[in-house]
C-alpha positions in Angstrom: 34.9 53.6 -53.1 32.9 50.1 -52.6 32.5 49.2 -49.2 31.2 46.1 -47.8 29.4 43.4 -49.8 25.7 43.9 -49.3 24.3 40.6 -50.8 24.6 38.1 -53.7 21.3 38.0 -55.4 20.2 34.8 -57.5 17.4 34.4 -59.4 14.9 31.5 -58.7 12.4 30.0 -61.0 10.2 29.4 -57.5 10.6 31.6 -54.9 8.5 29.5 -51.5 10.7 26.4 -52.8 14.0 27.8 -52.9 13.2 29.8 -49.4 12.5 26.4 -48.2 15.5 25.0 -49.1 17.7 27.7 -47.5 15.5 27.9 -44.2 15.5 23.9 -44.0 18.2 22.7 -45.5 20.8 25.1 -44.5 18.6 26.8 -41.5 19.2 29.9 -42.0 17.3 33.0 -41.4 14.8 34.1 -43.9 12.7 36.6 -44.6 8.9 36.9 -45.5 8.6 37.5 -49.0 8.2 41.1 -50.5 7.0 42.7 -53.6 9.1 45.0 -55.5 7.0 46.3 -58.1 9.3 49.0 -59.4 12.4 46.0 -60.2 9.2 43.7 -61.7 10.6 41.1 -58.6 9.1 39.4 -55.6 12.2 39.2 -53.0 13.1 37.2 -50.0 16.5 37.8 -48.1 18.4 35.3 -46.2 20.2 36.8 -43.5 24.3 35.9 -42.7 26.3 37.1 -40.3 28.5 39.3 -42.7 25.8 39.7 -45.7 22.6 38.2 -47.6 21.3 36.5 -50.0 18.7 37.8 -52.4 16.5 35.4 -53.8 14.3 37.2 -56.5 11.4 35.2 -58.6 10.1 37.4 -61.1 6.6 39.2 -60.7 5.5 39.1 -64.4 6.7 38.0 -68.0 8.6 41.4 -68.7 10.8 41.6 -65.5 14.1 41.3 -66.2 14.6 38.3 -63.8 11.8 36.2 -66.4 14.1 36.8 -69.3 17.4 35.7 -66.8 15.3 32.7 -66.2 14.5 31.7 -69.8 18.3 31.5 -70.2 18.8 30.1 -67.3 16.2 27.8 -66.2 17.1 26.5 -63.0 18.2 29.9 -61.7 21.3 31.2 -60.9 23.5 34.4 -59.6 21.7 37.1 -61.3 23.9 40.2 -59.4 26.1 41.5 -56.6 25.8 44.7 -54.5 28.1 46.5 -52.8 27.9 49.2 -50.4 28.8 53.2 -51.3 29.0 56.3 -49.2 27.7 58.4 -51.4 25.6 57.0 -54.6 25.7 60.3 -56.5 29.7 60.5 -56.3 30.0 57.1 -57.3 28.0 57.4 -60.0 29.6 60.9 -61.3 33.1 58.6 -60.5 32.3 55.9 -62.6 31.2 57.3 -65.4 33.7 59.7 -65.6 36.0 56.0 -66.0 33.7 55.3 -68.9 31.4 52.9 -66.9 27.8 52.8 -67.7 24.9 53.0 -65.4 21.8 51.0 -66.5 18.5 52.7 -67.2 18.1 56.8 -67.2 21.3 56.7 -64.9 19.9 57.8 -61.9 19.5 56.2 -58.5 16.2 54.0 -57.9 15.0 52.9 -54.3 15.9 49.2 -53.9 14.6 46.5 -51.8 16.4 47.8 -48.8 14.7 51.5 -49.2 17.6 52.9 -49.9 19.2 54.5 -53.5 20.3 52.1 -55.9 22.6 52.0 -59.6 23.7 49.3 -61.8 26.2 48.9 -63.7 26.4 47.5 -67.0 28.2 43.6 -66.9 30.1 44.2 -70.1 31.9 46.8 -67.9 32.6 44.7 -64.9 33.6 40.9 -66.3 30.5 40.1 -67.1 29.0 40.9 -63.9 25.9 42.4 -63.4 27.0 44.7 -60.4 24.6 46.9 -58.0 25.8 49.4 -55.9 23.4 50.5 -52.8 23.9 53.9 -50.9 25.1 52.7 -47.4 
């Protein structure tokens, strides 16, 4: 069902510095900052041959990126995403394995503009894992 790996997103407690590092520091590729209002997360994405990586800083106290951060101060991998086909059959496919999907359970449009799920990290080894409709 999963397809390729879409990005590794980690959570940053500054969002210009740890672009920075990544654009100077490694030079790579990456992109102008954008808000995500719906996900409570300002995102940049560095760009790799075969995937990304989302750096998200969170927009306000009640994001759920500000209460990764108090945990985890310096930041760190917050979530992966893989690719699907078909976001509705995966979901009706997972949950009919018991998995549960975060939220009301139904797809929300992600930083990419395209329909998004998470699953619960209980259910995946205590990985928070996104799946994005390819």
């Amino acid at each position: 069902m999963i397809g390729r790996l879409n990005h590794v997103a980690i959570a940053v407690p500054n969002l210009e510095a740890a672009s920075a590092q990544y654009r100077d520091a490694l030079l790579a590729k990456v992109s102008d900052p954008v808000d995500e209002p719906d996900h409570g997360v300002t995102v940049v994405f560095v760009e790799l041959d075969n995937t990304k990586i989302e750096l998200l800083q969170p927009m306000g106290e009640d994001s759920p990126i500000a209460k990764f951060l108090e945990k985890h101060p310096q930041g760190g991998i917050h979530h992966v995403c893989y690719e699907v086909d078909d976001i509705q059959a995966a979901s009706r496919h997972l949950q009919a394995q018991g998995a549960r999907i975060l939220g009301d359970g139904e797809p929300r449009i992600g930083a990419h503009k395209k329909p998004v799920l998470f699953l619960h990290p209980k259910d995946f080894n205590g990985t928070l894992v996104e799946l994005e409709q390819a």
